[in-house]
N, C-alpha and C positions, 0 to 999 in steps of 0.2 A: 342599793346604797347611794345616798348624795354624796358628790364630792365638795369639799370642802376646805380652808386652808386652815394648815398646820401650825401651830404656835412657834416662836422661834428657839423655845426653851428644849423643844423637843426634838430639834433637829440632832443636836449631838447622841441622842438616843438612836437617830436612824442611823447615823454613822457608826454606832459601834455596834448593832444588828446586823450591818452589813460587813462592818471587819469581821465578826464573829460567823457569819456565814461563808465569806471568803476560806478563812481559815481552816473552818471544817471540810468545805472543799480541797483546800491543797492535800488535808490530812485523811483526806476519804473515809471519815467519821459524820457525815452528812445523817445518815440514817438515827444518829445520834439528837440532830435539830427536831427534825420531823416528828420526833415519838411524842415530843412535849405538845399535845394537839395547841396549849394557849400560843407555844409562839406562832404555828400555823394560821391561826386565824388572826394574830397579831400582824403578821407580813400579809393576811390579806384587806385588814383593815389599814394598812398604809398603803397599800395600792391602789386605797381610792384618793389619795388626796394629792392632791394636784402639786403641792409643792417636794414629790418623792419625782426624781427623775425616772422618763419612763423608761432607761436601759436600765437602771437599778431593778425597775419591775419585771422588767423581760428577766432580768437576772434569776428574782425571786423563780418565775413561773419555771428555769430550766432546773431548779434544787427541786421542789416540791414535783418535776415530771421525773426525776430521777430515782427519787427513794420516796414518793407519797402514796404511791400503789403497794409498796412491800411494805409499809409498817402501819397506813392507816386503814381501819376498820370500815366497812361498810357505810354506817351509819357516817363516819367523820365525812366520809366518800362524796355522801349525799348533801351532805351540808356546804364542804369545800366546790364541789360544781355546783351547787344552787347560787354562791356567791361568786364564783367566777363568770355564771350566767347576766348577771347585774352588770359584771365590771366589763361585761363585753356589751352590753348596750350602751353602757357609757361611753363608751370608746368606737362604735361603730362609726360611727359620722363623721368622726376626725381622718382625717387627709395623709396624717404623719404618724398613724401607728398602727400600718400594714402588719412590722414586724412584730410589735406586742399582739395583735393580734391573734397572727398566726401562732405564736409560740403558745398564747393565752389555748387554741382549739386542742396544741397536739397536746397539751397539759390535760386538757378537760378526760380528752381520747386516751391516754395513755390511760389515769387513774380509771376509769369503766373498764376499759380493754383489761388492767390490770387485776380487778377486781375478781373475785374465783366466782360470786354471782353477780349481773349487773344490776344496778338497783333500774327500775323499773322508770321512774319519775325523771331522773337528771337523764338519761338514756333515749329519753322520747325527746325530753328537751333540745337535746344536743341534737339529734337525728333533725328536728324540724329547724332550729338556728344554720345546723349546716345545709341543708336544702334553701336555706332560705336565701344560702350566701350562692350554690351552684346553679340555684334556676336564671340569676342572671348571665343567659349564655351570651356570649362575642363583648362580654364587659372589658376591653382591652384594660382601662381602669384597673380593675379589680382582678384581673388575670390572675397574680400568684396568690391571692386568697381561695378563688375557687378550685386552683388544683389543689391546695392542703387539705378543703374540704370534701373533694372527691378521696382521697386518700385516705381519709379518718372517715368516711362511709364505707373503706372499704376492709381496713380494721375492723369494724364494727361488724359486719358483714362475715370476715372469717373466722372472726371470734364465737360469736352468735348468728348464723347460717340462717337467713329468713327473716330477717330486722328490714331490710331495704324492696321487698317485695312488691309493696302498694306501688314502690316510685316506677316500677316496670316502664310501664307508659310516657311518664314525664320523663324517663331516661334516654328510651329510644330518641322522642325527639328531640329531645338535647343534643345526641351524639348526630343525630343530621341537622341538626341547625347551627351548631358552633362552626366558627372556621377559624379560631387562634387556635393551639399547640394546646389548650388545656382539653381538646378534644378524646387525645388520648387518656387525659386520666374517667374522662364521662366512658369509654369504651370498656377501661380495666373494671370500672364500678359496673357497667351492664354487664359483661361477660362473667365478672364471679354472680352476678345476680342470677344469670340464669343458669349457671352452670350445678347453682346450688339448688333451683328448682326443679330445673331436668332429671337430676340424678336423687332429687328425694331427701335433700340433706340440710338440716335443718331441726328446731325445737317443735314436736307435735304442737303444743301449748307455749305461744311466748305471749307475754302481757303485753310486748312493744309491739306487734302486729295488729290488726283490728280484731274486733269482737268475734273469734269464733274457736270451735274448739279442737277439732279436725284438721288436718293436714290436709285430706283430703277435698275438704270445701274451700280450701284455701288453690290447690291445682284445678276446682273445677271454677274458680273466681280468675284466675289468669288465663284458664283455657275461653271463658267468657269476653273476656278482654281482646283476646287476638289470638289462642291457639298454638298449634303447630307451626301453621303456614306463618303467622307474626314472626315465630320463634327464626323461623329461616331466613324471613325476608330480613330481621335484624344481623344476622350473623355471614349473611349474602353482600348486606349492604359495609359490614364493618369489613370482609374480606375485601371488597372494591375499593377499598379506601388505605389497605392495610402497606402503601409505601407511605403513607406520613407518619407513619410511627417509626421512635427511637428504638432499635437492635433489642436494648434492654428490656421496651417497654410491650413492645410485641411478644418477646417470648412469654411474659406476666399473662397478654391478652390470648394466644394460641392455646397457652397451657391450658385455660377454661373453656376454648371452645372447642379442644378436643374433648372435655368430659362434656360436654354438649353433645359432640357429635357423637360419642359411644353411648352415651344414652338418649338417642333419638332417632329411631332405624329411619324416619322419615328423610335424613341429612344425608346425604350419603359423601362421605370420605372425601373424593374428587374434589368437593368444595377447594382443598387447598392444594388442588394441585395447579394451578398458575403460580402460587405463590414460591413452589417448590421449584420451577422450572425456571422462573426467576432469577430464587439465589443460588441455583445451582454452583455457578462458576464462582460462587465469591468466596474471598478471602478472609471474610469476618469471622472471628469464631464464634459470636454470638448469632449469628446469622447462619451459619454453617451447623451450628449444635440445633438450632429451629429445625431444618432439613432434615438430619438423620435424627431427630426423634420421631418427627410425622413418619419417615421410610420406616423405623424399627416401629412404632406403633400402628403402622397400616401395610404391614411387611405385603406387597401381592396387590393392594385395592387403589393405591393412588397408581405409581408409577408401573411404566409397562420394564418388563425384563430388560429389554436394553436402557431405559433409561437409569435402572439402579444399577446396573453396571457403568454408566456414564457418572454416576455418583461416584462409586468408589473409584473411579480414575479419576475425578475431582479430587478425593481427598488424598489421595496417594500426593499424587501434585503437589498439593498444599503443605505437605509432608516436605516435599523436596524442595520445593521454592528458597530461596538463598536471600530473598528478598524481604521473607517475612522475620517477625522476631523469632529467635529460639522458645521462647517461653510460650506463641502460641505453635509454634512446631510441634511442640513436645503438647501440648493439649490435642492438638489432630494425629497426634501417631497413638495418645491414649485411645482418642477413639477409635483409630484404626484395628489398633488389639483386642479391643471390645468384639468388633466383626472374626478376628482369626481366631476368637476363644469359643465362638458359635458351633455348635453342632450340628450336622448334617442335615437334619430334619429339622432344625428350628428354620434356615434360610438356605437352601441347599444354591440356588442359584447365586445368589451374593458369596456365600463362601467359598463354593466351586470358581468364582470370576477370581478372588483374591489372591485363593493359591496358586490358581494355575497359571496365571495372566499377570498380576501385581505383584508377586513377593520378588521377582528377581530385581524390580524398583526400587525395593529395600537397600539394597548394597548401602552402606556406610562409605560417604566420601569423606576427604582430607577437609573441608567446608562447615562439616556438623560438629557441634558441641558434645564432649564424653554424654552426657547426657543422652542426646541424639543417637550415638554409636550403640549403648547400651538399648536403647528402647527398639532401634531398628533390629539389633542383632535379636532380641527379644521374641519379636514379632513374626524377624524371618524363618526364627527356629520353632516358632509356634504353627507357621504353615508348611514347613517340611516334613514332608512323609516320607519316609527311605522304604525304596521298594527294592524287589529282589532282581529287576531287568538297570533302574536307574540309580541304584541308594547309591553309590560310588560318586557320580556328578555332584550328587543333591547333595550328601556329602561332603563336596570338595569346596562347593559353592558356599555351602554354609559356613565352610574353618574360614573361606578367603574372605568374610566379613569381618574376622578379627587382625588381621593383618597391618590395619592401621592403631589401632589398642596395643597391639604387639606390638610394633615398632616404639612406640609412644612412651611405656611402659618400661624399655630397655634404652630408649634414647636420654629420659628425664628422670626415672624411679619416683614420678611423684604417688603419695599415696593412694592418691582421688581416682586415680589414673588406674593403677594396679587393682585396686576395689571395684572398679569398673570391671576389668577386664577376669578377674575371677568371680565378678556376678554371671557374666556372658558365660565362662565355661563352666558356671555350676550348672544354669540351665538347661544345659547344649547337654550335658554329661549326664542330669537326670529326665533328661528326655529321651534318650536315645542309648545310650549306656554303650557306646560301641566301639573293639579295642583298638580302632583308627585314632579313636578319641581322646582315647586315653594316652596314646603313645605322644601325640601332639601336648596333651596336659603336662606331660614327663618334660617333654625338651621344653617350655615355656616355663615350669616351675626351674628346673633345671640352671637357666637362664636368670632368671629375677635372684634365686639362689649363689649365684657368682657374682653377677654385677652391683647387686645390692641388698646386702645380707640385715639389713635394716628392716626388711620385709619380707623376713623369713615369718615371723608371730601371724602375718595375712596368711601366708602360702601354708601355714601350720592349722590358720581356722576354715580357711577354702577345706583342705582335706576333713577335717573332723565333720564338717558339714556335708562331705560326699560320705563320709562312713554313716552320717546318722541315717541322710536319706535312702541310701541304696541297703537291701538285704545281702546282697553279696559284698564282700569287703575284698575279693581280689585285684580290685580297681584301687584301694584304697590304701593296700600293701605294694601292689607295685609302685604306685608312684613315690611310697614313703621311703621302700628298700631303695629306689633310685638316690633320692635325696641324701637318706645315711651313707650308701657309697658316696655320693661326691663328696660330703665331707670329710667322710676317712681319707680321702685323696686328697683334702687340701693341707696344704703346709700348716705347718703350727706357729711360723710368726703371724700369718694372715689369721687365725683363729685367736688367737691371742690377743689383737687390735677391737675386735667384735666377739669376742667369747659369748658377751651376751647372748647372741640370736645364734649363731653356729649350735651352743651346748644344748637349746632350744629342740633341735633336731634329735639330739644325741639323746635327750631326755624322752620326747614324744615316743622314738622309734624303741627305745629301753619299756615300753609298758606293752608292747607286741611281743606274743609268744614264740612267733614265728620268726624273728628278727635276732641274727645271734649275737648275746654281750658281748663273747670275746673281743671280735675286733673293737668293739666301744671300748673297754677297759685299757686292752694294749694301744689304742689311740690317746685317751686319758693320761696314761702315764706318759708318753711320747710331751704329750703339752703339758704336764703337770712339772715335767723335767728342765725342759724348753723354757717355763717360767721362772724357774727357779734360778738357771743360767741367765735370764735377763733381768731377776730381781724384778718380777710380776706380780710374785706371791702375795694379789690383795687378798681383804676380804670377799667382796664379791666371785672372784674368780673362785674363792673357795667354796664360795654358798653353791656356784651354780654347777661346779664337779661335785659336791656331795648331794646335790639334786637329783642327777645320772644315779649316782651310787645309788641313790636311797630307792627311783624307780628299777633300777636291777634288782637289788633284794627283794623287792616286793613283787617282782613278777617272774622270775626266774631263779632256778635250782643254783645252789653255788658250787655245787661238784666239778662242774666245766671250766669254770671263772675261780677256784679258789687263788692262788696264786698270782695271776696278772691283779685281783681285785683286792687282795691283801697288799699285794708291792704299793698299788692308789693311795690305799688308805696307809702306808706308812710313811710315803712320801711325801703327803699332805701334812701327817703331826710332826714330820719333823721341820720341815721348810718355812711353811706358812703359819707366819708368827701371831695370828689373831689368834688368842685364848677360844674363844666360840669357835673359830676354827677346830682347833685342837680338840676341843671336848671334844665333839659332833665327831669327830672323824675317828678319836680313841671311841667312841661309844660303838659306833659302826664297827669296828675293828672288834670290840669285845664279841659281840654278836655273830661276826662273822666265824671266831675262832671259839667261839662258848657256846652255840646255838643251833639247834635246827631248824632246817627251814622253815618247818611251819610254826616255829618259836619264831621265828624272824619277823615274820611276816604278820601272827598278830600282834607282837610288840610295835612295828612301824606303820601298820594298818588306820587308815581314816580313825576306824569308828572307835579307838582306843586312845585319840588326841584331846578327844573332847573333856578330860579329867579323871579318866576312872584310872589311869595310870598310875600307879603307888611306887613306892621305893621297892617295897614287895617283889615286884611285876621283875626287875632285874637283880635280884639278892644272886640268883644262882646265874648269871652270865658277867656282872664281874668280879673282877680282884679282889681281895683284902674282905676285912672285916665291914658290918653297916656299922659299926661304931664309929663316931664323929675321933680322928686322931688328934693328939695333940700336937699345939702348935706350936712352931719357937720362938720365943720372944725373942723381940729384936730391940736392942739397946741403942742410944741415939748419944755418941759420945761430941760431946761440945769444946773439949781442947782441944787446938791443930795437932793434928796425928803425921801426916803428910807434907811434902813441901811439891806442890806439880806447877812446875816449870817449863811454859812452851821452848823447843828448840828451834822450829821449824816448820816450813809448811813445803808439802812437794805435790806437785796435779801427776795424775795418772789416767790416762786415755787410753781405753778398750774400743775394738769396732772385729766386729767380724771379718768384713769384708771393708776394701782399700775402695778409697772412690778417686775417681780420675775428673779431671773437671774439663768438662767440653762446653762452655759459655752459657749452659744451661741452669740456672741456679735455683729452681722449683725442683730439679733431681737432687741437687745440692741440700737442697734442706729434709727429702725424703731422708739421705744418707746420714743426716744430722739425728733426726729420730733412732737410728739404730749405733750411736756411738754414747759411750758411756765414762761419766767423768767422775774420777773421784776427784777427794781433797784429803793426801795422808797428814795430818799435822802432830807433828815428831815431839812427846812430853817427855820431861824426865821426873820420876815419881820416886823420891828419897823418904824414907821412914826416919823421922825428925829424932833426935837423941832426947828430945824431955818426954817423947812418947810412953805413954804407961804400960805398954804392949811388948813383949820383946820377941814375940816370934806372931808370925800372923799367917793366917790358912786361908786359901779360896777366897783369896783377894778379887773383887769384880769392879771394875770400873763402870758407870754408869751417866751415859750424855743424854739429858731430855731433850732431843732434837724436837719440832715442830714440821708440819707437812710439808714444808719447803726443804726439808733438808731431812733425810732417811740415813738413820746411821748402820752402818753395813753389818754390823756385829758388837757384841758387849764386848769390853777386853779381862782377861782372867790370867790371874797369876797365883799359881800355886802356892807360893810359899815363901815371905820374906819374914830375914832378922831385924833388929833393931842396927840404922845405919847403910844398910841396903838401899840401893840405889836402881831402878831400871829404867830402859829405856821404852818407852810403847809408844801406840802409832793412833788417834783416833782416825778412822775413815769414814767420811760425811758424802756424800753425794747428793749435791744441792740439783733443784731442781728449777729455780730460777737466782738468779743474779741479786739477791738480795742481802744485805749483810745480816749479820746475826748474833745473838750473843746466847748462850745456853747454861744450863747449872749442869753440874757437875758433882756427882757424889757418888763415896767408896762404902763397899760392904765387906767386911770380912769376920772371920771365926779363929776365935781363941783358942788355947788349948785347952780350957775349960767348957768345950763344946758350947761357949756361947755367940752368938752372932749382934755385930754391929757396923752400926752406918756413923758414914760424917760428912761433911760436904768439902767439895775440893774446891777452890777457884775456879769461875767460868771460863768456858769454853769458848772465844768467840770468834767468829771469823768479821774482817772489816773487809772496807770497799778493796783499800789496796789489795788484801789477798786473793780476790774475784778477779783481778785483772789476770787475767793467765797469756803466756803466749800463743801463738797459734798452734795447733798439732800439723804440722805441716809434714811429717815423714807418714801420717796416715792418709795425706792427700795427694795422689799422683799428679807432683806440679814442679816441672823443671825451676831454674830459678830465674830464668829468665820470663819463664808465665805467671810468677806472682802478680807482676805491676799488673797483668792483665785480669786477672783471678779480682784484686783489691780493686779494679775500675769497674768489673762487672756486677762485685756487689755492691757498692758504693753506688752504681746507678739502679739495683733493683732497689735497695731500701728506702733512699731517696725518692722514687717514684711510687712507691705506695701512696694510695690515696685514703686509706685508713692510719688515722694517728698509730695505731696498737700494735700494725706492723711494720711500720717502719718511719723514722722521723729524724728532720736534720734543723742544727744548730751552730750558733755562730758565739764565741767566745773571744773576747779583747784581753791579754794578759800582754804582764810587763817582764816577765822571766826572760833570761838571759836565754837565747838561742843554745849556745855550749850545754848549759844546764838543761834546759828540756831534752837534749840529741843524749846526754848519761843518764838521765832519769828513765828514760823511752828507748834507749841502744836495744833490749832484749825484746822490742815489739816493731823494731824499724824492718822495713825490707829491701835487703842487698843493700846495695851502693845508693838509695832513696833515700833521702835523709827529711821529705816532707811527706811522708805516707806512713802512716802506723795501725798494725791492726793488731787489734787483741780482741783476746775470748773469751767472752764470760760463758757462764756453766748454767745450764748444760747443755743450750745449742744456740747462743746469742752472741751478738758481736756489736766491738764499739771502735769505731773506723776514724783516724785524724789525718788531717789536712793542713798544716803550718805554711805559713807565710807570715815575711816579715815586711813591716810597715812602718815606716821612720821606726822609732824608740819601740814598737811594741810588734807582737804576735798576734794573728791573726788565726784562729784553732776553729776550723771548718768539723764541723761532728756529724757522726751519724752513727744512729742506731738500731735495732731492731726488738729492744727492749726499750720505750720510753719511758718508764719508772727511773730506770738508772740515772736520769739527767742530773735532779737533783744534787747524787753522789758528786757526778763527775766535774759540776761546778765548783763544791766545796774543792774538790780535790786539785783542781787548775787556781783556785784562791790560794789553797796551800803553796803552789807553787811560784805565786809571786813573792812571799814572805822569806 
């Protein structure tokens, strides 16, 4: 194709060919361009014209090398390289389009290489353009063009095995007459050349080689040429030269002249032994992986006995060195394990050097990365053999590699860390299975199991994976019975806090025959009780005790367990207010008191969840009728019935235990977690005289609290007249310091056995009633240690350096001093009349500081709740007015 100039009308066309190809680039919808062959040969008719810039064309040729081998057809194949062949003569000569070039061959190369057969025609073509570009050897000029085109000879080559054969001759001297750096790529092209002739490998019949039809005329045509001795003297002369090559490019060249040398008894092996003695000592991994493939491929024929023991003290080293990177650490300890996975008779001297001589090398220091720890310990437990004179040492040697994982693991609980370390004793355990081992796994699980119960769900798949792998499971029970006693030993506020993972255990060890429910159950209700006193009773906590329940019925008799298992399950429907609660827990109940076991147990059983369950399936384990009962309409009466009238509000402070305060205030706020605060607010509930009702039954009062605020119980009255008056108490226990306002509505029953509701007046609590005073008869604090108590939180909260936990503020009011000391007297402390602490609910505090400044007040704040700010602005406003 001549090149030509482009009219100016058409330029806007190239610009939206190229937005349009951009685009489908960013959208990796490219293969989408390509299918259209006219726009292909469109983009390649605008890469001859001179006025298409030529990165725009580079651009083209990197679309069409991307997706033009997967969607265009042979023939398009043949046509798109014939015209690429053109637009590269055109462009040879020029000075400034090296890169078009290049990208123009790998295009050309990819599409053939791509192709499932190559076409024949553009194949020889290319083969002779790219020769024609490498025979200019020492062209500094031209440098990075002849290595692209040794590269794409060499594609060609592993694609199709025997394409590059005739060049045999013109190679060799190339590769001794070059002296730039493109030398190495003429070396990678000769050695797959003859690596592919020595070993036979290649098309009998290719059309791109010369006229003939046998393979065999084709080895007695290079043996003609130069032979055997050729063969060596190339592969002599490339070993003599082989420190100019780059780590990378060497191993590309070694790889083929080892299938050289195994297919040519005339070479013998030795060849590479300078080169081995060489890098012995180096640190390269690419350098260092050359070495021990030649030793594992010429295991015996290169190096003498002591020198592949000088090897693997090399790599040991290499292994230990504190100087190299972790990530190639960890590539030479793989191949170290490579060697200690070898069997006796594959390398009995290398292996024998390893274990006996190198594994105690292994030790894991405080230096190596978990990483490191894990692959050493791996390694060293892969060359320990426990014998009946030394297993005890060897043994001892092997637990004191995990002693830094140990520590690490009980020092931090991080997860990465603990996964680590029960990789180590899953292998340590199914290699050797010995009850030293086990007794060591016990105190380590043990351990992780106290400190950090977050990681129980590990130490629960660690075991399930020593039960899969081991036939005997009394390794698998002991460590689990251990685990169940420590928790039945641990207290029930500590279970309570992480229920989660604790009941995790309780559940696991409930699906063992051998493992008795009792003490599970009589622990269950112990904390099901425990909860109940602390107002715990969630949902969850209820999922994960009828989890326990559900794996006892299914694996165990309830003759032994009826009673402690019944009390569970009735403690549960009555306490724990989640309706799904309650079912689940009365359903269990039915069963347990309707059912035998082995009713039990296919009613709860896997394979019976899946649907086939019918109403049917429990007709005869519960109660009552299957008739749907009827239900009571419930009437929704819209006159005021009621007059509910706040009286009052009174705070109510529970704690178990009395805390004493010793200037520690991180104790102080533990203590705070276990105190509990109500809010009684005192209504008075009159049955209005225009009410239509004159006696009313099973009055229930009803406050739609929200999750900030848990109301402690519904309120119920028996039985008022018309004009009755009582007094009742709502009890709220808020859970942060937020104000609130709630609805409020009554139900009750006629004498007409009908039922209805009505709504009372909101319920609401404001900032003012959140201000509580201090519970200070629950804290062991003279009164002389207050001002000390109020300075030492007032400087923890303050010095938080997270807003969330603690934050101070500065407020300017114009309030009369007299007025703030009466508004504030029941939060003042002692004879202080500039220190005020109050408490908000239900473990937060809002701490003041007055000082007076000519006409005004100066209101130092602090809190540990900074949402309240807000509030407490409006509220110091109010108090200027």
């Amino acid at each position: 194709m001549s090149a030509r100039r482009i009219s100016s009308s058409a330029l806007g066309d190239i610009r939206q060919i190229v937005a349009s190809i951009r685009q489908h680039v960013s959208q990796g919808t490219t293969e989408k361009l390509i299918e259209d062959e006219n726009f292909v040969f469109q983009m390649l008719k605008l890469m001859v014209e001179d006025a298409v810039d030529i990165g725009i064309k580079t651009e083209f040729l990197r679309v069409l090398e991307d997706c033009g081998g997967d969607v265009l057809d042979a023939k398009s194949i043949d046509e798109v390289a014939s015209n690429l062949f053109g637009i590269f003569r055109q462009y040879e000569s020029r000075d400034d389009s090296t890169n078009f070039l290049t990208q123009l061959l790998i295009t050309v190369t990819t599409l053939l290489v791509s192709s499932e057969n190559i076409p024949t025609d553009p194949a020889a073509s290319l083969i002779e353009i790219l020769w024609s570009i490498a025979a200019r050897v020492n062209d500094v000029g031209n440098r990075r063009l002849r290595a692209v085109a040794c590269q794409c000879m060499v594609q060609l080559e592993l694609t199709s095995p025997g394409v590059m054969w005739r060049w045999r001759d013109r190679l060799v001297q190339a590769v001794k007459q070059d002296r730039s750096d493109v030398c190495q790529d003429y070396v990678t092209l000769l050695t797959t050349v003859l690596y592919h002739v020595a070993g036979d490998i290649g098309v009998p019949e290719s059309p791109i080689t010369p006229d003939t039809s046998q393979r065999a005329s084709m080895e007695r045509m290079v043996s003609v040429s130069g032979g055997p001795g050729d063969t060596l003297s190339a592969v002599s002369f490339i070993m003599d030269h082989s420190t100019i090559f780059t780590p990378a490019g060497l191993w590309d060249i070694l790889a083929s002249l080892s299938g050289i040398v195994q297919n040519s008894p005339s070479i013998s092996p030795t060849i590479f032994k300078p080169l081995m003695l060489h890098h012995m000592a180096t640190q390269d991994p690419c350098l260092m992986h050359i070495v021990l493939y030649l030793q594992r491929e010429y295991s015996g024929e290169i190096l003498t006995s002591s020198e592949e023991k000088l090897l693997m003290t090399r790599l040991v080293t290499a292994v230990n060195q504190k100087s190299i990177s972790p990530a190639h650490r960890l590539i030479f300890l793989q191949w170290l394990k490579g060697y200690c996975l070898l069997e006796d008779e594959e390398d009995s001297t290398v292996m024998g050097h390893v274990r006996e001589k190198l594994s105690w090398r292994l030790l894991p220091s405080v230096f190596d990365s978990v990483d490191l720890h894990v692959g050493k310990v791996t390694a060293l437990n892969i060359c320990t053999q426990l014998q009946a004179d030394t297993g005890s040492e060897e043994l001892s040697l092997l637990l004191s590699s995990l002693t830094y994982l140990k520590k690490l693991t009980v020092c931090t609980g991080e997860h990465k860390v603990a996964v680590s370390l029960y990789r180590c004793l899953y292998n340590i355990q199914a290699k050797h299975c010995s009850p030293d081992i086990a007794t060591n796994i016990i105190k380590i699980c043990q351990t992780v199991l106290s400190s950090y119960p977050r990681l129980i769900p590990l130490v629960l798949n660690f075991l399930q994976c020593v039960r899969d792998q081991a036939a005997d499971t009394v390794v698998y029970l002991n460590i689990l019975s251990s685990l169940h006693k420590q928790v039945l030993s641990s207290p029930a506020e500590d279970v309570l806090r992480q229920f989660q993972f604790y009941l995790l255990v309780l559940k696991t060890s409930a699906k063992e025959a051998d493992i008795s429910p009792l003490p599970t159950m009589t622990y269950l209700l112990s904390v099901a009780e425990r909860a109940v006193s602390l107002d715990q009773c969630s949902w969850h906590l209820g999922n994960a005790i009828l989890a326990v329940v559900r794996s006892v019925l299914l694996n165990h008799p309830t003759e032994g367990i009826f009673t402690e298992l019944g009390d569970l399950l009735h403690e549960t429907m009555r306490h724990f207010l989640d309706i799904d609660i309650q079912d689940k827990a009365r359903f269990y109940y039915a069963l347990l008191t309707g059912a035998a076991d082995k009713k039990i147990r296919d009613v709860l059983s896997d394979a019976m969840q899946g649907g086939r369950v019918t109403e049917q399936t429990f007709s005869s384990l519960l109660p009552g009728s299957m008739n749907t009962p009827m239900r009571t309409e419930l009437h929704q009466v819209k006159q005021p019935i009621f007059q509910w009238e706040r009286l009052g509000l009174l705070p109510e402070f529970k704690s178990e235990t009395s805390f004493t305060f010793s200037s520690d205030v991180s104790s102080y706020y533990q203590w705070l977690d276990t105190l509990t605060v109500s809010l009684q607010i005192r209504h008075s509930l009159q049955v209005l005289q225009m009410s239509q009702f004159d006696t009313l039954h099973a009055l229930s009062i009803k406050v739609d609290t929200s999750n900030v605020y848990r109301q402690h119980k519904d309120i119920h009255v028996a039985f008022m007249n018309r004009h009755d008056t009582k007094q009742l108490s709502v009890e709220l226990q808020p859970t942060l310091p937020d104000p609130a306002s709630f609805d409020t509505s009554a139900m009750f029953a006629s004498y007409k056995n009908d039922t209805y509701y009505c709504r009372l007046p909101t319920t609401d609590i404001s900032f003012e009633d959140l201000l509580l005073p201090y519970p200070w008869k629950h804290v062991g604090l003279e009164e002389q240690n207050k001002s000390l108590f109020f300075s030492s939180l007032w400087d923890h909260i303050t010095g938080c350096s997270d807003p969330r936990e603690g934050l101070q503020s500065v407020k300017i009011v114009s309030c009369p001093l007299k007025k703030l000391h009466q508004e504030w007297d029941r939060f003042r402390l002692g004879p202080d009349k500039t220190s005020y602490l109050i408490f908000l609910p239900a473990r937060y505090h809002l701490l003041f500081k007055v000082h007076e400044r000519q006409d005004n007040l100066v209101v130092s704040i602090a809190t540990d709740y900074w949402k309240i700010l807000p509030h407490v602005n409006e509220y110091l406003a109010q108090l200027d007015s």
